[in-house]
LOSEGU-301847 format. One record per residue (C-alpha): residue number from 1; residue in three letters; x, y, z. Coordinates in Angstrom, 3 decimals, decimal comma, always signed. Last residue first. Layout:
BEGIN
   seq   type       east      north         up
   NUM    Ala          X          Y          Z
...
REM end
This chain:
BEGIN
   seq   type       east      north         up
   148    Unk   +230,254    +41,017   +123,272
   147    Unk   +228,375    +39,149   +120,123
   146    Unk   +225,193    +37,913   +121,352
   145    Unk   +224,767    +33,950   +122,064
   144    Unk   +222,647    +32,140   +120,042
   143    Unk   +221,074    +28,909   +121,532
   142    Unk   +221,764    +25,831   +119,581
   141    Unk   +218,941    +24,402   +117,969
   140    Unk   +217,513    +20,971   +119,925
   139    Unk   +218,498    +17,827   +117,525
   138    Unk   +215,308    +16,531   +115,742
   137    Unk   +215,253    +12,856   +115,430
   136    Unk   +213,493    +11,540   +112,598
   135    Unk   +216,654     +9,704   +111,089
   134    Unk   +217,063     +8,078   +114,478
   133    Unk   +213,364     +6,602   +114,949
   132    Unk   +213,962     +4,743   +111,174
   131    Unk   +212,715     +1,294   +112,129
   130    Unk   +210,970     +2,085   +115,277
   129    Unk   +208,933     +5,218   +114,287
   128    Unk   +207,871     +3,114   +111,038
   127    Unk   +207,107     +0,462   +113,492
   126    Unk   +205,076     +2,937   +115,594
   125    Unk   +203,189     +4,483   +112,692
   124    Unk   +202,334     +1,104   +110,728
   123    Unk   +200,241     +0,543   +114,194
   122    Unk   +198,638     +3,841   +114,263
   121    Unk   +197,562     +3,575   +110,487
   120    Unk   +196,634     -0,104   +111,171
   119    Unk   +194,193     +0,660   +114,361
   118    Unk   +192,919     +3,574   +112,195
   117    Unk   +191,669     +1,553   +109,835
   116    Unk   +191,011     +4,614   +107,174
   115    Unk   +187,230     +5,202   +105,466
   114    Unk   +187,469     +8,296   +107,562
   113    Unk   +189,884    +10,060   +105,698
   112    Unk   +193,459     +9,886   +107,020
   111    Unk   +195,700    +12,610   +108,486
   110    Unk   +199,588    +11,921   +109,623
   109    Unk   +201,882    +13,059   +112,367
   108    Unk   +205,157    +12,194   +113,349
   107    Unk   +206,752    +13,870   +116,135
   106    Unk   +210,454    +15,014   +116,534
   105    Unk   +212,523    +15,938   +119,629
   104    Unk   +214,308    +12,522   +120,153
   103    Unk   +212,803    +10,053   +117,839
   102    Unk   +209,248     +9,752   +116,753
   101    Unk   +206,508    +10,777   +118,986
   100    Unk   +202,847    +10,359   +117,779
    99    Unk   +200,482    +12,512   +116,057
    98    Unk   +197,348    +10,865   +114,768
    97    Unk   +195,140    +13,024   +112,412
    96    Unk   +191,618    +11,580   +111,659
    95    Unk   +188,790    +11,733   +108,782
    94    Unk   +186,265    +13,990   +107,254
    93    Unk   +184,167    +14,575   +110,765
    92    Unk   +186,179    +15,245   +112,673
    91    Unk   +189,075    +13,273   +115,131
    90    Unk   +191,953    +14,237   +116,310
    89    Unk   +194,131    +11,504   +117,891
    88    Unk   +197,215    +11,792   +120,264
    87    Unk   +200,218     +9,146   +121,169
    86    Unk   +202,777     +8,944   +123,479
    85    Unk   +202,739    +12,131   +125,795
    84    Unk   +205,158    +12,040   +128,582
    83    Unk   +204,439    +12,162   +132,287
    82    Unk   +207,522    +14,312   +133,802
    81    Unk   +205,361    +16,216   +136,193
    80    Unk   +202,120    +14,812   +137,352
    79    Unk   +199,482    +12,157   +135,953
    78    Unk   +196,459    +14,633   +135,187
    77    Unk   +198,358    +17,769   +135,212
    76    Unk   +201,228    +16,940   +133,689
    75    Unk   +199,183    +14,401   +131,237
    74    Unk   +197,352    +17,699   +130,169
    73    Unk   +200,399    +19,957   +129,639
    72    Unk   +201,807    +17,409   +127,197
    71    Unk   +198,800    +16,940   +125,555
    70    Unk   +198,628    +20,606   +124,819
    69    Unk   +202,440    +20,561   +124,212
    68    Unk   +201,509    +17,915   +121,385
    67    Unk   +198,444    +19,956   +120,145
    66    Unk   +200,983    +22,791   +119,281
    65    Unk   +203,693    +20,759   +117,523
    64    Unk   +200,927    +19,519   +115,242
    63    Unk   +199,358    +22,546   +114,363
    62    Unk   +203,079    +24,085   +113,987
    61    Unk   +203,847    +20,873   +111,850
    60    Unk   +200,247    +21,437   +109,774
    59    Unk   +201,391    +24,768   +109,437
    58    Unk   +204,280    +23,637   +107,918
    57    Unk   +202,529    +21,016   +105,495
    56    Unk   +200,364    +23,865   +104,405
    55    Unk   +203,000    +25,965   +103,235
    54    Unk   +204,960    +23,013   +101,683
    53    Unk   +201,832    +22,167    +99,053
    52    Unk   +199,789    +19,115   +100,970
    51    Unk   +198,146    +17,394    +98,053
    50    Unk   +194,848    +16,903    +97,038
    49    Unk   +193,579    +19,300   +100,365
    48    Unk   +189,644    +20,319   +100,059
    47    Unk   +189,162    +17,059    +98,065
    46    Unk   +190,827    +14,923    +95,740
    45    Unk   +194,023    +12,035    +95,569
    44    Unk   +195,158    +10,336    +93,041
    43    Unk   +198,772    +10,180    +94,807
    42    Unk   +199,115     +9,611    +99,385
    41    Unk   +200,902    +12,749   +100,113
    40    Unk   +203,807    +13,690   +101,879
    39    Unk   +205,776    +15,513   +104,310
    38    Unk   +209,394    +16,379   +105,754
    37    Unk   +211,696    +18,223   +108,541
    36    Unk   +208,396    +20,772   +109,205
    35    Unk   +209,620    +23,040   +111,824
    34    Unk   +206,502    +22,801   +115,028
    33    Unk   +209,124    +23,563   +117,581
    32    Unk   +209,339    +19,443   +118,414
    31    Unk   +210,190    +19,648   +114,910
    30    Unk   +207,821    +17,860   +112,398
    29    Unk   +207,488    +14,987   +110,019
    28    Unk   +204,502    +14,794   +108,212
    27    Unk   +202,186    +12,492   +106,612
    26    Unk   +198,674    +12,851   +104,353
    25    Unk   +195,571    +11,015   +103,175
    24    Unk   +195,584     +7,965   +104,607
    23    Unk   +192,356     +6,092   +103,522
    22    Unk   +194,298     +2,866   +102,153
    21    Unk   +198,185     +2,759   +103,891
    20    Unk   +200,237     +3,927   +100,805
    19    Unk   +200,902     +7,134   +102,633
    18    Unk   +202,273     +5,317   +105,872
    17    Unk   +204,667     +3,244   +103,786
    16    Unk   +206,344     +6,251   +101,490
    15    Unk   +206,864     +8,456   +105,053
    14    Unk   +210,606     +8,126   +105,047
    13    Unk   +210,746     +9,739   +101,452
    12    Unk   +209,297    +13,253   +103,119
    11    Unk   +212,548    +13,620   +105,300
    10    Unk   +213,648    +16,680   +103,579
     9    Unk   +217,226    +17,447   +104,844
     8    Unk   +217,465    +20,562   +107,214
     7    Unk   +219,740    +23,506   +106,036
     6    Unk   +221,628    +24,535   +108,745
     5    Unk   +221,153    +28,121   +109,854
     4    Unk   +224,481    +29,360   +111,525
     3    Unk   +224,792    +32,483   +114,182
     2    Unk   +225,701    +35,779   +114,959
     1    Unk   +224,735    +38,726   +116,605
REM end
């Protein structure tokens, strides 16, 4: 069996506006699989989680990819087959995570504290999505075929 791994470029510069938003804490860019293609952190920052280190940025993208097919599943059954998911929010008691779409196969997602406008983070989230959309993109893998 055969096959190539490409090495994915960290996307982590794209999300310099969100994480100088006030009360956003964190950003990632994920896989619609849940791979992490790039994350950041706001600087100065304290608490349970200062700074995402690159094994908790990728389980944030699996957390993230696995709430969006949860949504996903839920507008199917709510508003039938086909009905995509936009835009989802967590909220506890420390802050928020918004995930949204961004691109073709890729979702952005980012956490804030609670002291956060939400309304702005959300907002700054679809023009980033907007303005850069394409570099976000996540092209499906291709499927590997077994040697004869």
């Amino acid at each position: 069996m055969t096959g190539t791994i490409t090495r994915l470029p960290d996307l982590g510069w794209m999300l310099r506006p969100l994480i100088e938003i006030p009360g956003v804490r964190h950003a990632v860019v994920v896989s619609e699989d849940g791979l992490r293609l790039g994350h950041a952190s706001a600087e100065g920052l304290s608490g349970a989680v200062a700074e995402l280190s690159l094994a908790e940025a990728e389980s944030l993208s699996a957390a993230c990819a696995a709430m969006t097919m949860t949504g996903r599943s839920t507008a199917a059954l709510l508003f039938g087959d086909g009905a995509g998911v936009r835009q989802l929010m967590l909220e506890s008691e420390h802050g928020f995570v918004l995930f949204t779409a961004a691109g073709t196969g890729a979702h952005l997602g980012v956490a804030t504290d609670t002291g956060a406008d939400v309304g702005l983070v959300a907002q700054q989230m679809q023009l980033l999505v907007a303005k850069i959309g394409a570099h976000l993109s996540s092209r499906p893998r291709d499927p590997v075929t077994p040697a004869s």
